[in-house]
ZAKOLNU-563134 format. One record per residue (C-alpha): chain; residue number from 1; x, y, z. Coordinates in nm, 2 decimals. Layout:
<atoms>
ATOM  mol  seq      px      py      pz
ATOM    A  NUM       X       Y       Z
...
</atoms>
This chain:
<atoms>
ATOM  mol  seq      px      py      pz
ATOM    A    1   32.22    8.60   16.55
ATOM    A    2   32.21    8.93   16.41
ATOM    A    3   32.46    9.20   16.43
ATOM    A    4   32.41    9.54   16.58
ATOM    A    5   32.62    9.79   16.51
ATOM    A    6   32.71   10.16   16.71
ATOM    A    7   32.63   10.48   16.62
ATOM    A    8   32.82   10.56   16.35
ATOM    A    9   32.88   10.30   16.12
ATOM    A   10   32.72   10.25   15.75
ATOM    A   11   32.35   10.02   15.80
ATOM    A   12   32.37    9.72   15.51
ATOM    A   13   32.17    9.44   15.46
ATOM    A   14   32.37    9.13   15.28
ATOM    A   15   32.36    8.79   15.24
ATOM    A   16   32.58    8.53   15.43
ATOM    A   17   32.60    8.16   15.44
ATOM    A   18   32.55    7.94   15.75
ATOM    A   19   32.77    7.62   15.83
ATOM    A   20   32.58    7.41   15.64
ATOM    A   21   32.64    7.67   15.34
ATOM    A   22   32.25    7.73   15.33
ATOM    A   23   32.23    8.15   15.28
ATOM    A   24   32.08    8.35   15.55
ATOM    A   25   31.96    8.68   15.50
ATOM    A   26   32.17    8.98   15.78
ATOM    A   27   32.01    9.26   15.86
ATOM    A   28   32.20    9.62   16.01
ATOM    A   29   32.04    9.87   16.21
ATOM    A   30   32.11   10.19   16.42
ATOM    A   31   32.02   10.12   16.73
ATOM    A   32   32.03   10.43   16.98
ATOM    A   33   32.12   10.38   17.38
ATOM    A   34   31.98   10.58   17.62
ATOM    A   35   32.03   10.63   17.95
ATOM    A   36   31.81   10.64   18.23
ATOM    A   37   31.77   10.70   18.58
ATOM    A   38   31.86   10.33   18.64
ATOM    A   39   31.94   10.17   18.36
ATOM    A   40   32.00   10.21   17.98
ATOM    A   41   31.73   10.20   17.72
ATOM    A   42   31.82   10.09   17.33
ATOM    A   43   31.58   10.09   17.00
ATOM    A   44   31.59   10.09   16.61
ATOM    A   45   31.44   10.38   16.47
ATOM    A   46   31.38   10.15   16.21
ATOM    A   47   31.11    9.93   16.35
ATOM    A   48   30.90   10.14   16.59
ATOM    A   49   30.80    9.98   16.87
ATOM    A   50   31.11    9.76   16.95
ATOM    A   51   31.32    9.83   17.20
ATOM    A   52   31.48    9.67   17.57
ATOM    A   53   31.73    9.79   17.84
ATOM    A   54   31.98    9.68   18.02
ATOM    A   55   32.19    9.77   18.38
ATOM    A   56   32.46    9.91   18.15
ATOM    A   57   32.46    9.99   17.75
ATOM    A   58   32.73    9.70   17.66
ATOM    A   59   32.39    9.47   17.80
ATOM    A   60   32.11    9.67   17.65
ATOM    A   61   32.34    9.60   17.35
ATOM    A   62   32.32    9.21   17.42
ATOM    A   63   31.95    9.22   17.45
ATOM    A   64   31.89    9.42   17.15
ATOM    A   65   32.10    9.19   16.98
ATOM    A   66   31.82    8.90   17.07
ATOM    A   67   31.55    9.10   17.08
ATOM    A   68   31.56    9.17   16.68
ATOM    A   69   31.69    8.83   16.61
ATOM    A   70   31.33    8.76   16.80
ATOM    A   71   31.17    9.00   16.62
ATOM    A   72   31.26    8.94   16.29
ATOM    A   73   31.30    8.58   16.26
ATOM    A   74   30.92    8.64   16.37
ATOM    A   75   30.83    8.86   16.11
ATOM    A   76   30.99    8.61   15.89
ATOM    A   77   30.78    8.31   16.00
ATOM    A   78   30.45    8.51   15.95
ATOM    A   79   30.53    8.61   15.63
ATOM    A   80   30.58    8.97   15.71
ATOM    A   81   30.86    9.22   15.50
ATOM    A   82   31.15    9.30   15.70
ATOM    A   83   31.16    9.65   15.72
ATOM    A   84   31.51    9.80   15.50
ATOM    A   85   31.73   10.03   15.72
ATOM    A   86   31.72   10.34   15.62
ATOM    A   87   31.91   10.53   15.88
ATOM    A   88   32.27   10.52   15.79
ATOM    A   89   32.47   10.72   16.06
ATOM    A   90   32.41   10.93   16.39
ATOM    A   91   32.66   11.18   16.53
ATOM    A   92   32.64   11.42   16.78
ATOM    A   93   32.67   11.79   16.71
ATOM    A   94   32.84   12.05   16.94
ATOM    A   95   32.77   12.36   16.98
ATOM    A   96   32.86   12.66   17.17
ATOM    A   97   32.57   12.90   17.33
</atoms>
């Protein structure tokens, strides 16, 4: 399973080793969470085109989470790259007008 991480936090890619101590490749991205009128929509800027929702963001977080593990274990299997992340951070910006 892959991780996905909140607004905020540094993207990485790194290498990690399964039980079996064979290494697996972990991908990070930014995934933004939007909400609807009736429900909460999530994608990674990253790779256009991929997204899901969910009846509340902790579970458009869930299915994200399985949607790129999908995705990319996919991309893998067909040979394709794996897109880097390249989007590091997201804040939101206040101002007064």
């Amino acid at each position: 399973m892959l991780d996905v991480i909140r607004a905020g936090r540094e993207v990485t890619n790194f290498q990690i080793r399964n039980w079996k101590g064979q290494t697996m490749a972990k991908y990070r991205y930014l995934c933004v969470v939007e909400k609807g009128e009736t429900n909460y929509g999530i994608y990674a800027p990253d790779l256009p085109g991929l997204g899901t929702i969910g009846d509340t963001p902790e579970e458009a977080l869930r299915n994200m989470q399985e949607a790129l593990s999908l995705h990319l274990e996919g991309m893998l299997r067909d040979g394709d790259p794996i897109p880097p992340a390249t989007l590091v951070a997201a804040e939101f910006v206040e101002v007064d007008v």
